[in-house]
C-alpha positions in Angstrom: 70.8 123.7 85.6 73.5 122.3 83.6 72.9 119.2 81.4 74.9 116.2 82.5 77.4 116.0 79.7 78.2 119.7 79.9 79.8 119.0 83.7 83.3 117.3 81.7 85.5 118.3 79.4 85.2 116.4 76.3 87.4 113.3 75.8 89.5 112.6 73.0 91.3 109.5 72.7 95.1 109.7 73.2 97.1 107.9 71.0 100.1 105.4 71.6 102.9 107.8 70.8 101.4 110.1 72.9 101.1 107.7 75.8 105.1 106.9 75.4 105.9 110.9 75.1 103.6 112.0 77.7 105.1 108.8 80.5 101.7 107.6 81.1 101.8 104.1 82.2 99.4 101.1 83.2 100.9 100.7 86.3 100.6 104.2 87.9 96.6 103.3 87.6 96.7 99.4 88.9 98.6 98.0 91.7 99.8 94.5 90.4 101.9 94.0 93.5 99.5 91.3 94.7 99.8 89.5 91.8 100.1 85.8 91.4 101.4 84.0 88.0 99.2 82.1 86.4 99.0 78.4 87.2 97.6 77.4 83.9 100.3 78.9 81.8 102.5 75.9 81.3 98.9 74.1 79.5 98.6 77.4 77.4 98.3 76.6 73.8 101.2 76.8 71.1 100.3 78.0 67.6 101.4 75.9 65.0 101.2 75.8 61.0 99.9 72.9 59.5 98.4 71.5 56.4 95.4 70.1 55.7 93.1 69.1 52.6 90.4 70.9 52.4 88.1 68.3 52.9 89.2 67.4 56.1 88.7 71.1 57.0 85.1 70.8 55.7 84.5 68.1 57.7 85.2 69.5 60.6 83.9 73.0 60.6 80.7 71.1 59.3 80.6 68.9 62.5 81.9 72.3 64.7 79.2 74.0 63.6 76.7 71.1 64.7 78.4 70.9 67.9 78.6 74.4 68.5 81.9 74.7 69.2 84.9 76.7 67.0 86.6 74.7 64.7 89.8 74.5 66.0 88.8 73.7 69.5 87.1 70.2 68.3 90.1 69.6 65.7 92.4 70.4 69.3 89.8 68.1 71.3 90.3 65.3 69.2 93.8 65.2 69.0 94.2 65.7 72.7 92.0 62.7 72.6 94.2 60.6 69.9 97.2 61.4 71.9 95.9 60.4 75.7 94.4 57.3 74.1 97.1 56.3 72.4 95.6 55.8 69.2 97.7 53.7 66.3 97.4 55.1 62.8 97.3 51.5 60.5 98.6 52.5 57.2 99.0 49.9 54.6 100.7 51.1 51.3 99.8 49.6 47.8 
């Protein structure tokens, strides 16, 4: 009897040049024509650069991790929060 793994050739991975030379393409394997767009993408996130002293970053990957969330998310969540609140910065310069 033959052992299981004998029964297919062995697989090697194919490479992405060899995908584009060879014509092999996603959709000849899925059917997407009952597809539907996705009715959260207009609330999909926007990366952005911005700066921030490191303490501030401390702060909040210290209280992320307590929360048990990433980062990011609870610097995002309190923003959003900021923003829908309609929070006023008070600045007073000396």
């Amino acid at each position: 009897m033959a052992k299981p793994f004998e029964l297919f050739p062995p697989v090697r991975p194919i490479g992405e040049n060899e995908i584009l030379t060879k014509g092999i393409d996603m959709r000849d394997h899925y059917d997407f024509s009952e597809s539907v767009k996705n009715p959260y993408a207009k609330k999909l996130k926007k990366q952005v650069t911005i700066r921030l002293d490191e303490d501030t970053i401390a702060y909040f990957k210290n209280l992320a991790e307590e929360k048990d969330l990433p980062y990011q998310s609870l610097i995002n969540l309190y923003l959003r929060d900021c923003a829908q609140s309609h929070k006023d910065l008070k600045l007073e310069w000396q």
